[in-house]
LOLOFI-499282 format. One record per atom (N, C-alpha, C, CB): x, y, z; residue in one letter; atom name; residue number from 1. Coordinates in Angstrom, 2 decimals, padded with zeros to 5 digits, always signed. Atoms other than C-alpha are relative to their C-alpha. Glycine has a CB too. Layout:
<pts>
PT         X         Y         Z   rest   atom    nr
PT         X         Y         Z      a     CA   NUM
...
</pts>
This chain:
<pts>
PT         X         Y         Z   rest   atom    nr
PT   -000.75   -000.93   +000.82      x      N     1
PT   +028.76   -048.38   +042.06      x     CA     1
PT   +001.18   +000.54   +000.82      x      C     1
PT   -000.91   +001.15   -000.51      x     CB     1
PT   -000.41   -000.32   -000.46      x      N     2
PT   +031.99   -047.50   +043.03      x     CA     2
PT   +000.27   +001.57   +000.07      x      C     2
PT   +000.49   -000.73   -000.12      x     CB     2
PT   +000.00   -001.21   +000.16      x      N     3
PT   +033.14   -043.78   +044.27      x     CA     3
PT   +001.22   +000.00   -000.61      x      C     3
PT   -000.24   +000.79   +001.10      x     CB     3
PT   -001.74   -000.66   +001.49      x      N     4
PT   +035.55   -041.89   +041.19      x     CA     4
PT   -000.07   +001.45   +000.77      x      C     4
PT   -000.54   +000.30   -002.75      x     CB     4
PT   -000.39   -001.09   -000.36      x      N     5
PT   +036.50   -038.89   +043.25      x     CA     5
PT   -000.01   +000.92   -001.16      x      C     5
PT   +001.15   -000.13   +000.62      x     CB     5
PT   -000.32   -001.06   +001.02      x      N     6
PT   +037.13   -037.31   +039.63      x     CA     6
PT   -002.02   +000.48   -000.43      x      C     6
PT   +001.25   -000.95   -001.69      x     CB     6
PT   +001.30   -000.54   +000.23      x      N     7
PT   +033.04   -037.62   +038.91      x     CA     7
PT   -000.73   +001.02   +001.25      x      C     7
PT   -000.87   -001.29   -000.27      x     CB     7
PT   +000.21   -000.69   -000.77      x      N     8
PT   +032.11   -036.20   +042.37      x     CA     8
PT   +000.91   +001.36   +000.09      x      C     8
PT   -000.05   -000.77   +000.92      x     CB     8
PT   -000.48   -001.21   -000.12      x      N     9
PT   +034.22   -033.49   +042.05      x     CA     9
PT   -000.90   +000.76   -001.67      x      C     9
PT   +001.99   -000.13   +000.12      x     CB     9
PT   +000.72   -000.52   +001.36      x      N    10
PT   +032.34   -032.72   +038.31      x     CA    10
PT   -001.33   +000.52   +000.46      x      C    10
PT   -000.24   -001.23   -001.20      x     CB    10
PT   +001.26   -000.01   -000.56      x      N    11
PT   +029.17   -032.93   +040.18      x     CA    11
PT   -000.04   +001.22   +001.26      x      C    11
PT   -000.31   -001.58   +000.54      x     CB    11
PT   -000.65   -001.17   -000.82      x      N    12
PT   +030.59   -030.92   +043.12      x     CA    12
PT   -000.78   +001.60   -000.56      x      C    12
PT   +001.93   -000.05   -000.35      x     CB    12
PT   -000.26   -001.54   +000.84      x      N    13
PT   +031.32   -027.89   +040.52      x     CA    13
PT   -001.31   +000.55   -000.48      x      C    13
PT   +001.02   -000.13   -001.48      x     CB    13
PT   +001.27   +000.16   +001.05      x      N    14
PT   +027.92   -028.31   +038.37      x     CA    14
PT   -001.00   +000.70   +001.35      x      C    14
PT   -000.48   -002.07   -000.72      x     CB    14
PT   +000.58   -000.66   -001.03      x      N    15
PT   +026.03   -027.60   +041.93      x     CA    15
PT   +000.14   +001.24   +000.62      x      C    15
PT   +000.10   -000.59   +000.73      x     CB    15
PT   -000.48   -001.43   -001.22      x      N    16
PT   +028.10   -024.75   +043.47      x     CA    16
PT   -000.09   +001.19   -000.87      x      C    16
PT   +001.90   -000.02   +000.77      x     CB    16
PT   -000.46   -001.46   +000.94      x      N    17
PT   +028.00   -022.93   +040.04      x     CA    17
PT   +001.18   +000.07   -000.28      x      C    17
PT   -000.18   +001.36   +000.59      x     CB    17
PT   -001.27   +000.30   +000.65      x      N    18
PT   +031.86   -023.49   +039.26      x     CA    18
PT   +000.46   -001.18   -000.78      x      C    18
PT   +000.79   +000.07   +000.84      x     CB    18
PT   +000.31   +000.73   +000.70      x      N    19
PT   +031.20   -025.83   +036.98      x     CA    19
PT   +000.97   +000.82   -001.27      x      C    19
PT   -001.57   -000.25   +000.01      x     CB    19
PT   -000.53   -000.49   +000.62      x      N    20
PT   +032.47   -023.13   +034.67      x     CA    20
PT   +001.23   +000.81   -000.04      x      C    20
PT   -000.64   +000.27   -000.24      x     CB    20
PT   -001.61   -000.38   -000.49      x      N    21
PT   +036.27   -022.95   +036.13      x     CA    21
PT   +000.43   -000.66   -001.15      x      C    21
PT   +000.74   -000.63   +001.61      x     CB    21
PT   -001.38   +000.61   +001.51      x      N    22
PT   +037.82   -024.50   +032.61      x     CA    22
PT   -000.74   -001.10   +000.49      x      C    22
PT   +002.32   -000.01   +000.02      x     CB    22
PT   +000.68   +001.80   +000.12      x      N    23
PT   +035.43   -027.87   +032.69      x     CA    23
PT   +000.89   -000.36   -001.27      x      C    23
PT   -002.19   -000.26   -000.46      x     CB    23
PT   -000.83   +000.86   +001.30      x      N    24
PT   +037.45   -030.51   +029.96      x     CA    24
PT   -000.80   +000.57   -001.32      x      C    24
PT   -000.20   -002.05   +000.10      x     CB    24
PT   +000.69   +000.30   +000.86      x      N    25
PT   +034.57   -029.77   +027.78      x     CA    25
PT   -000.03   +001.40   -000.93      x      C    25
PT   -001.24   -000.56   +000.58      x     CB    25
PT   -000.43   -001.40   +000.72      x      N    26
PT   +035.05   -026.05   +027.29      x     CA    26
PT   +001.40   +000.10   -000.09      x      C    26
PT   -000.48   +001.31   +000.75      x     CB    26
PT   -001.48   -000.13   +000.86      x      N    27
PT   +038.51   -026.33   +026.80      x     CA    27
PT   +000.06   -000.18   -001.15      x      C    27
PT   +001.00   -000.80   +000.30      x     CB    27
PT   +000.29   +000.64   +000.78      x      N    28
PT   +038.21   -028.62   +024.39      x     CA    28
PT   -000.05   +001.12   -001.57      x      C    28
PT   -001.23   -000.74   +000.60      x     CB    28
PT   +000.78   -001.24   +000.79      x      N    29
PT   +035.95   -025.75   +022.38      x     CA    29
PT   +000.86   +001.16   -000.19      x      C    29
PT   -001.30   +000.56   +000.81      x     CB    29
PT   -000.35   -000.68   +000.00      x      N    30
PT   +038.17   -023.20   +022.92      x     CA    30
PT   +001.84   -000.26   -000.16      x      C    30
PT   -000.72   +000.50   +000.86      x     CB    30
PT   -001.32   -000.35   +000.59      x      N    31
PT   +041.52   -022.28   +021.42      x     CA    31
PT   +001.28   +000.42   +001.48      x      C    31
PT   -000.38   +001.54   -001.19      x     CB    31
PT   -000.70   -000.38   -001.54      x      N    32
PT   +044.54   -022.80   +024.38      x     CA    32
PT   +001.21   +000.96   -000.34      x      C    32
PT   +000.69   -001.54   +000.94      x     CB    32
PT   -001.27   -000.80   -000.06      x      N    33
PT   +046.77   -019.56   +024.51      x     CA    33
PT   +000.77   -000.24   +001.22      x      C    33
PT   -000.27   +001.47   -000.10      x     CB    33
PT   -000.91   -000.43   -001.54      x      N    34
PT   +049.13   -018.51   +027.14      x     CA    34
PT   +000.92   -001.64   +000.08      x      C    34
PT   -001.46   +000.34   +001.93      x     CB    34
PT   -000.16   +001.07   +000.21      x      N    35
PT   +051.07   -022.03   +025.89      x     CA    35
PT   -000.56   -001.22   +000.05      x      C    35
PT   +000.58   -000.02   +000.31      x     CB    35
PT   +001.02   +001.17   -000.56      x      N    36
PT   +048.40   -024.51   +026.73      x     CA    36
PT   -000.50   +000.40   +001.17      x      C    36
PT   +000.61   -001.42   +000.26      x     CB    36
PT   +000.26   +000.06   -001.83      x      N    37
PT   +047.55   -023.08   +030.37      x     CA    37
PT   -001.45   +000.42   -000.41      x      C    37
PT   +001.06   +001.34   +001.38      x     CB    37
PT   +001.31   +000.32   -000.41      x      N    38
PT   +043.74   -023.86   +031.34      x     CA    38
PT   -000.23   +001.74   +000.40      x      C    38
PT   -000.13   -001.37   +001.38      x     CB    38
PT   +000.67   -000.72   -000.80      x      N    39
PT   +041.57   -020.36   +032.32      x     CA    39
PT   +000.13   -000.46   +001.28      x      C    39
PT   -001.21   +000.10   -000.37      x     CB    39
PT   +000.35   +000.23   -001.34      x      N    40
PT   +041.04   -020.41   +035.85      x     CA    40
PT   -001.72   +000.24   -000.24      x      C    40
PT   +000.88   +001.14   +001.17      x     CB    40
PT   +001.65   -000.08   +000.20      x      N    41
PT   +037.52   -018.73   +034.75      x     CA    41
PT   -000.14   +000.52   -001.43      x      C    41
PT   -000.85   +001.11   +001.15      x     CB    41
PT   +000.58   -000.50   +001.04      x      N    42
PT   +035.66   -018.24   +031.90      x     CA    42
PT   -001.28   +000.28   +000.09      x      C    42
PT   +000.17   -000.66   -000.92      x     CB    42
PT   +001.01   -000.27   -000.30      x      N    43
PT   +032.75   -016.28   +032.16      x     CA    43
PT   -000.82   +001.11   -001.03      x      C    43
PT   +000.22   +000.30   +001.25      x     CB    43
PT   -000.02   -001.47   +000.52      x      N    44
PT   +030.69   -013.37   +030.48      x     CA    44
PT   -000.09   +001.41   +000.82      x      C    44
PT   -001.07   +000.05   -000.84      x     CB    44
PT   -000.31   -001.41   -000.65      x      N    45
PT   +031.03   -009.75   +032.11      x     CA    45
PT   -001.80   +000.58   +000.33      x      C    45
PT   +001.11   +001.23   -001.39      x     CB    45
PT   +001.04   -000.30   -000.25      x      N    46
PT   +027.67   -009.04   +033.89      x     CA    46
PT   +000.10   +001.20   +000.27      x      C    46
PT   -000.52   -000.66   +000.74      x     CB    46
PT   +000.40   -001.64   -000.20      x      N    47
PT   +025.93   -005.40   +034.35      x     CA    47
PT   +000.35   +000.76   -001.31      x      C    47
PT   +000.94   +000.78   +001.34      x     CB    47
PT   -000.45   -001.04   +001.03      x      N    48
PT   +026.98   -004.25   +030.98      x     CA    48
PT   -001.01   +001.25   -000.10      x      C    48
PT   +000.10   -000.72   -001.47      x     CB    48
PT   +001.34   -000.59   +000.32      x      N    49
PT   +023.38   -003.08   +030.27      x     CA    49
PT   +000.16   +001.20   +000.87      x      C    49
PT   -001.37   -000.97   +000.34      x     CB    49
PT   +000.24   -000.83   -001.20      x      N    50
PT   +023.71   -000.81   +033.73      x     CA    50
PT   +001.22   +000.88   -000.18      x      C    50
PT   -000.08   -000.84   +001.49      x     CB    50
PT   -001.05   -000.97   +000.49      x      N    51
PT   +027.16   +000.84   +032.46      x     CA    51
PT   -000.04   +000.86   -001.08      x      C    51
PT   +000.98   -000.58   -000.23      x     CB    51
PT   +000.18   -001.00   +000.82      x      N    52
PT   +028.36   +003.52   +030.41      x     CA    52
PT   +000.88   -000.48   -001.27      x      C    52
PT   +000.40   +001.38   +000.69      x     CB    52
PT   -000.71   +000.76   +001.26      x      N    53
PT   +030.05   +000.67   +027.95      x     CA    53
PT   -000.42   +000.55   -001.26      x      C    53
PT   -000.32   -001.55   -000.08      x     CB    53
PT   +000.60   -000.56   +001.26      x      N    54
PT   +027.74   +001.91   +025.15      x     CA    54
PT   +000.90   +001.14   -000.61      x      C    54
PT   -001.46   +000.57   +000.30      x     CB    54
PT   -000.99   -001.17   +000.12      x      N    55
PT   +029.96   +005.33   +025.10      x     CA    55
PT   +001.02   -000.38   -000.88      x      C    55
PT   +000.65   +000.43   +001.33      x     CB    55
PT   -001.04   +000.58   +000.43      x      N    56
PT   +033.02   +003.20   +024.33      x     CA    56
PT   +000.18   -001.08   -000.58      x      C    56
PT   +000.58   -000.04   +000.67      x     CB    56
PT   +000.23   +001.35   +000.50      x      N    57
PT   +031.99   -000.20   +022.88      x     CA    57
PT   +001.50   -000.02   -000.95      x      C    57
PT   -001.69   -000.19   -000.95      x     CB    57
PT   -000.77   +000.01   +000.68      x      N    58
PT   +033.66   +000.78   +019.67      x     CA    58
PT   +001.59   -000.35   +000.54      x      C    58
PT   -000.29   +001.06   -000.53      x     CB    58
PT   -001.17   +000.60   -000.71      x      N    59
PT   +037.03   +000.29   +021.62      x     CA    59
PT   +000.50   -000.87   +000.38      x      C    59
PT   +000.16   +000.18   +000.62      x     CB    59
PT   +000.09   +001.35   -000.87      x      N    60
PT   +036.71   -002.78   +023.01      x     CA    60
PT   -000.09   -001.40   -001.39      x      C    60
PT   -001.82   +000.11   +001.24      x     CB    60
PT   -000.43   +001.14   +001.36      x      N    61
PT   +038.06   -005.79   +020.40      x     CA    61
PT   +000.68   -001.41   +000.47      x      C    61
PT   +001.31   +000.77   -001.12      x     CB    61
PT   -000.29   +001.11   -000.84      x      N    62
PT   +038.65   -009.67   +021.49      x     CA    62
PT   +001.42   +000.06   -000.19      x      C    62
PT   -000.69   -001.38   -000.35      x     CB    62
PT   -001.14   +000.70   -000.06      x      N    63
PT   +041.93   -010.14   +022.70      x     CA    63
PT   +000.58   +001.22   +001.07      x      C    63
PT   +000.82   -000.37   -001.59      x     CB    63
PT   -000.24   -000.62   -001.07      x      N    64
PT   +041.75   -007.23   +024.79      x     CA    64
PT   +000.35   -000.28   +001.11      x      C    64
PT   -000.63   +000.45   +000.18      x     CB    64
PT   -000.15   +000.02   -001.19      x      N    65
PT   +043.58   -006.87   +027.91      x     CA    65
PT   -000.82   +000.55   +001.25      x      C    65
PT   +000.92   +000.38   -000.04      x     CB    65
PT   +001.38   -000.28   -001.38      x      N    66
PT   +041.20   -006.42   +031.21      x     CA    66
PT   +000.88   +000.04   +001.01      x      C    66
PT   -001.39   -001.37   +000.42      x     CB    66
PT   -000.06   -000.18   -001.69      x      N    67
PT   +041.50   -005.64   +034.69      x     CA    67
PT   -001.30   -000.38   +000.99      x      C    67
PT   +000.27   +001.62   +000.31      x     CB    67
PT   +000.98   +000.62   -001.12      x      N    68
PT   +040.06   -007.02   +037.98      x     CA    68
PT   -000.03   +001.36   +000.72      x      C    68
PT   +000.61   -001.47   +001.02      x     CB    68
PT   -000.05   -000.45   -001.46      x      N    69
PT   +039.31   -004.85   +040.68      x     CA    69
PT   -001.30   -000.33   +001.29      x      C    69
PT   +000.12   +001.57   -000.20      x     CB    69
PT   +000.42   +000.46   -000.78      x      N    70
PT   +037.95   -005.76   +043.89      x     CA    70
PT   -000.95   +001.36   +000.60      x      C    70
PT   +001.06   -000.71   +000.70      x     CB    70
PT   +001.34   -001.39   -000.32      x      N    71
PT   +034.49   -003.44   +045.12      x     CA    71
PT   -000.80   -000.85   +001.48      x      C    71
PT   -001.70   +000.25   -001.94      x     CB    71
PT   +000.85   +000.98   -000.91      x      N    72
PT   +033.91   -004.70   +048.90      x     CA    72
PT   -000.94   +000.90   +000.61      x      C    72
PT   +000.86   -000.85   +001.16      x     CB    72
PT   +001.16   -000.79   -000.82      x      N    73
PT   +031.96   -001.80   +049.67      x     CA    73
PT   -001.34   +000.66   -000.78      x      C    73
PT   +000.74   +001.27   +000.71      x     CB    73
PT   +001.13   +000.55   +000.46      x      N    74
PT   +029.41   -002.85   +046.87      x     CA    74
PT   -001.18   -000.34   +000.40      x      C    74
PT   +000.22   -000.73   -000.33      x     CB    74
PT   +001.08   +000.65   -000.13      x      N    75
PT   +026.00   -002.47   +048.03      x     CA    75
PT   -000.62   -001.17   -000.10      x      C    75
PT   -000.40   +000.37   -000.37      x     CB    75
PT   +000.98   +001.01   +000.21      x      N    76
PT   +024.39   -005.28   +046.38      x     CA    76
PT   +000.84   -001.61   +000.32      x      C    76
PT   -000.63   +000.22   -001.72      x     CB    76
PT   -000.68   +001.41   +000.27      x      N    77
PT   +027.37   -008.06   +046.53      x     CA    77
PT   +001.13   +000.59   +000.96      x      C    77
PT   +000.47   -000.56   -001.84      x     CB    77
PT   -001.41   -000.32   -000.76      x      N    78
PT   +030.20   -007.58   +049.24      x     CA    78
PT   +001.29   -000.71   -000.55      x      C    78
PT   -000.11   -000.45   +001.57      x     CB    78
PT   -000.91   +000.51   +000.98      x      N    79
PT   +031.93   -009.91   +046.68      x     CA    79
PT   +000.53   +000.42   -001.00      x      C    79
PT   -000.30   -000.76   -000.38      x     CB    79
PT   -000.44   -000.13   +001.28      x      N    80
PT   +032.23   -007.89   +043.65      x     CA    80
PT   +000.92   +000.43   -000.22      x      C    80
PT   -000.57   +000.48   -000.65      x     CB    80
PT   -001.34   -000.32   +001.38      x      N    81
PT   +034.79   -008.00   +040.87      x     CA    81
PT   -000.28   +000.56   -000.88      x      C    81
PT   +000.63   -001.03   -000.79      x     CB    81
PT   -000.12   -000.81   +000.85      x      N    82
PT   +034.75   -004.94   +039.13      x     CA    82
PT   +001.05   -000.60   -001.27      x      C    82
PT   +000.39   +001.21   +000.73      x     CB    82
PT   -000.97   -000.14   +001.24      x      N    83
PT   +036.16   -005.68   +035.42      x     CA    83
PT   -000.06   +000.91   -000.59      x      C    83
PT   -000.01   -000.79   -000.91      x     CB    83
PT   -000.02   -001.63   +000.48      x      N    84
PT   +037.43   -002.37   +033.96      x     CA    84
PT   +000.91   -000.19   -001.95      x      C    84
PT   +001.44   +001.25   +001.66      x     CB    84
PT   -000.89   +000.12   +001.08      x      N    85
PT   +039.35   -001.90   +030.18      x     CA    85
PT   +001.04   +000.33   +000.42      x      C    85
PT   -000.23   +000.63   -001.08      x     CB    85
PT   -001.09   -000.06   +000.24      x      N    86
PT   +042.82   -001.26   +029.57      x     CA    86
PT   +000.02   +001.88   +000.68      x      C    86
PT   +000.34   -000.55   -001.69      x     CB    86
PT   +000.14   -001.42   -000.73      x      N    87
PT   +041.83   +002.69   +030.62      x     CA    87
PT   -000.74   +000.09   +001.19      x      C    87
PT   -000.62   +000.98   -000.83      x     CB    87
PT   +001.17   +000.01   -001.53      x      N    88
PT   +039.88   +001.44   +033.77      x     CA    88
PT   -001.08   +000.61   -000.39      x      C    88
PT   +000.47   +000.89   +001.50      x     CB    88
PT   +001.59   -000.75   +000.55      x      N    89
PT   +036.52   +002.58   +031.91      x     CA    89
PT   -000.84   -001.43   +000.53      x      C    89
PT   -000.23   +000.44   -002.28      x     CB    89
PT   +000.77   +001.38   -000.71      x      N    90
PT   +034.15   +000.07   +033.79      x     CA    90
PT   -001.09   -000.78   -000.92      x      C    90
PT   -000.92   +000.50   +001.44      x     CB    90
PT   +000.70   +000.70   +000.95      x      N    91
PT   +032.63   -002.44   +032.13      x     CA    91
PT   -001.36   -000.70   +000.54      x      C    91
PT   +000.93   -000.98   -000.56      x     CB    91
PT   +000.94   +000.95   -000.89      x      N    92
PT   +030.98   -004.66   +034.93      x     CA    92
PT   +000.27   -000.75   +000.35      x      C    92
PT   -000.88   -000.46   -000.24      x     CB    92
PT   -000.27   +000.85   -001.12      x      N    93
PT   +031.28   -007.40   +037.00      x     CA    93
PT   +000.21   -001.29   -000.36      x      C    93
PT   -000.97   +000.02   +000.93      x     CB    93
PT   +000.08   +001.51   -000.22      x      N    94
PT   +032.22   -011.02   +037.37      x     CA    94
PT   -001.46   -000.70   +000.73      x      C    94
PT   +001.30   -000.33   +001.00      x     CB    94
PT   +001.45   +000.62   -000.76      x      N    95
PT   +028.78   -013.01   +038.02      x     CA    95
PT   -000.10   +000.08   +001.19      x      C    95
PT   -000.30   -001.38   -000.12      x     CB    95
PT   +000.19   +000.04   -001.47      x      N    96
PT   +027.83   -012.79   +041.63      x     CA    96
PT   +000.06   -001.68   +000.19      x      C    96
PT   -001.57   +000.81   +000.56      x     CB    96
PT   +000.00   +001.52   -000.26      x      N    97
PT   +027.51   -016.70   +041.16      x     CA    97
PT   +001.36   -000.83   -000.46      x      C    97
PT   -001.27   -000.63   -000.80      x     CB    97
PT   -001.50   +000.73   +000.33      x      N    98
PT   +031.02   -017.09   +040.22      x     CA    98
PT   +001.38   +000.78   +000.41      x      C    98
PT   +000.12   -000.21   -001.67      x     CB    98
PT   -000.73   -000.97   +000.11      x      N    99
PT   +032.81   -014.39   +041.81      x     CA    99
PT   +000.67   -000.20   +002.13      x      C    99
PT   -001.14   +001.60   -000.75      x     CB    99
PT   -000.05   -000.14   -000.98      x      N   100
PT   +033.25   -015.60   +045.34      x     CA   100
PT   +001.43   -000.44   +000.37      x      C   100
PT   -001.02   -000.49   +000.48      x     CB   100
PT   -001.09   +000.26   +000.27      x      N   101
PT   +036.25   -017.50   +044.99      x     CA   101
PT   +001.47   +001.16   -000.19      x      C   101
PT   -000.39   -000.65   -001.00      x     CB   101
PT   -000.98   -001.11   +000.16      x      N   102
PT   +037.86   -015.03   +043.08      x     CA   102
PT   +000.44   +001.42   +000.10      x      C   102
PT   +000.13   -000.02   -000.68      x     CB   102
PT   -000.06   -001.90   -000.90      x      N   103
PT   +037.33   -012.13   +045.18      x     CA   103
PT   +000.83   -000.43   +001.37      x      C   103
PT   -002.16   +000.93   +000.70      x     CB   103
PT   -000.57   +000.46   -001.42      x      N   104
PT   +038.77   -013.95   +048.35      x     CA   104
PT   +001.54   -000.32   -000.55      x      C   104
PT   -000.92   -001.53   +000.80      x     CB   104
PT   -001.08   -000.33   +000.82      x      N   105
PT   +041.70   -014.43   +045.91      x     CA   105
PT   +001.03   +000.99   -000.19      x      C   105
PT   -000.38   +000.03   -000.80      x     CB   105
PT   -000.34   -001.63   +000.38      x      N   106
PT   +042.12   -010.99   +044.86      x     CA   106
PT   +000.16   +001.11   +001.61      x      C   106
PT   -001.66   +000.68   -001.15      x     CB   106
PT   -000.06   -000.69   -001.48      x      N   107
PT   +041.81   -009.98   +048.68      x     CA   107
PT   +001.49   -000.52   +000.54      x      C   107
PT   -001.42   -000.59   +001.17      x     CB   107
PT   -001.34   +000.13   -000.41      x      N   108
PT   +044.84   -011.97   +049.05      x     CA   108
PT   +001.63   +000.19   -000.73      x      C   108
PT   -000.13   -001.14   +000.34      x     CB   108
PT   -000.60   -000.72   +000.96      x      N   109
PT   +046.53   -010.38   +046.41      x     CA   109
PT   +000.62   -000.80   -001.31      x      C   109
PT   +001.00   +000.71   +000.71      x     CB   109
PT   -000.30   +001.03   +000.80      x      N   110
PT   +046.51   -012.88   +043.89      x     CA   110
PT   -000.45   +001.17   -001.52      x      C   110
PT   -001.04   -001.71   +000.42      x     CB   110
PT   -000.03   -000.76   +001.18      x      N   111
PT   +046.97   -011.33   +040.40      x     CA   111
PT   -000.64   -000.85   -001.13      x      C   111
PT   +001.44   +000.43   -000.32      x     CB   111
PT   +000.81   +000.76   +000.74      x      N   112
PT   +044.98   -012.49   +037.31      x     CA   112
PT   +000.61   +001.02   -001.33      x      C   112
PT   -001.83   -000.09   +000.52      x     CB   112
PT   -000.16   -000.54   +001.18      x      N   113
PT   +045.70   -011.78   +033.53      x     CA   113
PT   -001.94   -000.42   -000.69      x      C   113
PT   +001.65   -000.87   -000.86      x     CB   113
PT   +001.52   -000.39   +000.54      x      N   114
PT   +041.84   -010.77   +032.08      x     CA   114
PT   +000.13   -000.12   -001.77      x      C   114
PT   -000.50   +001.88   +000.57      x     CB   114
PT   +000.44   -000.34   +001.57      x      N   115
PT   +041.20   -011.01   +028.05      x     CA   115
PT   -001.28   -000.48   -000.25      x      C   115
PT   +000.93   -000.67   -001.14      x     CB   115
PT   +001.27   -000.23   +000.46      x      N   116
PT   +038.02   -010.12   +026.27      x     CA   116
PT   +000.20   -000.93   -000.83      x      C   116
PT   -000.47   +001.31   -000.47      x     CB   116
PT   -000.19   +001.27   +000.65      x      N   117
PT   +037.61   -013.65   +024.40      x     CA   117
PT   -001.20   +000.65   -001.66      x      C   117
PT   -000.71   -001.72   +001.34      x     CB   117
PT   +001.34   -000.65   +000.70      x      N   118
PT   +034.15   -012.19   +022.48      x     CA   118
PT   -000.99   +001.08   +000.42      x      C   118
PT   -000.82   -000.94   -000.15      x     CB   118
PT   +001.23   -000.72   -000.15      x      N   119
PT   +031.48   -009.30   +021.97      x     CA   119
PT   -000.28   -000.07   -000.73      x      C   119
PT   -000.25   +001.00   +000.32      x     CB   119
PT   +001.86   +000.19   +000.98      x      N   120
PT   +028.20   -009.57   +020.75      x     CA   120
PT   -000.92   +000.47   +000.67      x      C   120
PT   -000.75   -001.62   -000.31      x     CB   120
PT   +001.41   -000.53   -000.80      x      N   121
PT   +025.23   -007.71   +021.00      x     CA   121
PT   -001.01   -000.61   -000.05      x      C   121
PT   -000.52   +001.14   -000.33      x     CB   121
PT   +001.54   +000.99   +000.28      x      N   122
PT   +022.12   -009.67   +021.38      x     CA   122
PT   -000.74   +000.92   +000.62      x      C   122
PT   -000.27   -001.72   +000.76      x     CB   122
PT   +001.46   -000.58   -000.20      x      N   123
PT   +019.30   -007.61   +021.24      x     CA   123
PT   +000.73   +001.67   +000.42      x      C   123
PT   -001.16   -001.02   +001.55      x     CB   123
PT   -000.43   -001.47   -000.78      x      N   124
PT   +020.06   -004.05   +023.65      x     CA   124
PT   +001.01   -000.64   +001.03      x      C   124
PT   -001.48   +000.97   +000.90      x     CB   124
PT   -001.10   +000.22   -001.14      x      N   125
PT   +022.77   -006.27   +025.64      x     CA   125
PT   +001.48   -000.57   -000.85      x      C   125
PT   -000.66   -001.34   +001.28      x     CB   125
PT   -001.90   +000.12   +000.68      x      N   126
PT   +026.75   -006.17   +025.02      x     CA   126
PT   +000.38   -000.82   +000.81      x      C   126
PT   +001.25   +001.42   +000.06      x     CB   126
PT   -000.83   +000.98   -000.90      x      N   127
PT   +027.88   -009.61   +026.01      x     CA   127
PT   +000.91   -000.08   -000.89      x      C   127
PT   -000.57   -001.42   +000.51      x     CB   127
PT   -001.38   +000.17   -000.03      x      N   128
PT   +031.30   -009.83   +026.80      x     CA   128
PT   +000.28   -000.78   +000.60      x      C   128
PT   +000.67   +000.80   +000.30      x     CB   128
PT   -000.11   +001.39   -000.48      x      N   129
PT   +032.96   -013.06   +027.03      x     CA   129
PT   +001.53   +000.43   +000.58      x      C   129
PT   -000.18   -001.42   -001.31      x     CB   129
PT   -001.28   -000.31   -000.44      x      N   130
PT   +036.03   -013.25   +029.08      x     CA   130
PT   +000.65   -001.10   +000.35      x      C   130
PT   +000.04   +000.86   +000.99      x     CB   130
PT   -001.38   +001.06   -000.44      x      N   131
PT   +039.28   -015.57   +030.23      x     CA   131
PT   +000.97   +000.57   +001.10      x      C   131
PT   +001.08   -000.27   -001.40      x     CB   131
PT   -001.22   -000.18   -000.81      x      N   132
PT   +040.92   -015.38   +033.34      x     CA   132
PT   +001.43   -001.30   +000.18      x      C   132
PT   -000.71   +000.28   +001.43      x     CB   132
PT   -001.19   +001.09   -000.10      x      N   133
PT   +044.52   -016.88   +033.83      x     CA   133
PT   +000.78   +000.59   +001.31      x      C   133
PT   +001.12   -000.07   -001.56      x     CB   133
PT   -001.41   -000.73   -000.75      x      N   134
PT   +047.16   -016.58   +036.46      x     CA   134
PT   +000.85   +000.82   -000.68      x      C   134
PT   +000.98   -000.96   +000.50      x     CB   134
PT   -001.13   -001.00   +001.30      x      N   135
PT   +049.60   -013.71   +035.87      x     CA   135
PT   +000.91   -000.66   +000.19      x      C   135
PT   +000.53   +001.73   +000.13      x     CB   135
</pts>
């Protein structure tokens, strides 16, 4: 079998957990704004459950604009990416399993445009789907 650099790099992603940087397959699925330009990430917004989102839900409508901010003196994750709303009201975090990248990013002052793609409550949890792009 010969090596396709393009499958080992699929395989790569699928292992490290960045599997879900804009794979062909979720594009595909999803509607391309920003003229055609690919996410960098698409993810949902972990810790909601542990915030004070409930307060403000009502506020929060897909297509919303987001913010990153960088939390290196985060107990549990020296990686985390605080995502906040449009009033910095905190929402919660970029996955710890997908956030390593784009915290070493954001340390180098790389800017990101955030939108809330979907919310849905399933059950007592407010998942929030999100889209990062270059600004």
């Amino acid at each position: 079998m010969a090596f396709v650099r393009r499958d080992f790099i699929k395989g790569l992603a699928a292992l490290t957990g960045w599997g879900a940087l804009a794979p062909a397959a979720a594009l595909a699925r999803a509607p391309a704004p920003r003229g055609g330009a690919a996410p960098v990430l698409a993810c949902h917004v972990a810790g909601t459950s542990h915030s004070s989102v409930r307060a403000f839900e009502a506020d929060l409508s897909p297509g919303d604009r987001l913010r990153l901010q960088r939390e290196p003196d985060n107990p549990h994750d020296w990686l985390a990416v605080l995502v906040l709303d449009g009033r910095r009201r905190k929402l919660g975090y970029i996955p710890r399993a997908k956030n390593e990248m784009l915290a070493r990013l954001l340390d180098c002052g790389s800017e990101f445009s955030v939108t809330l793609t979907e919310k849905t409550w399933l059950g007592d949890w407010l998942k929030l789907d999100i889209e990062l792009y270059p600004a």
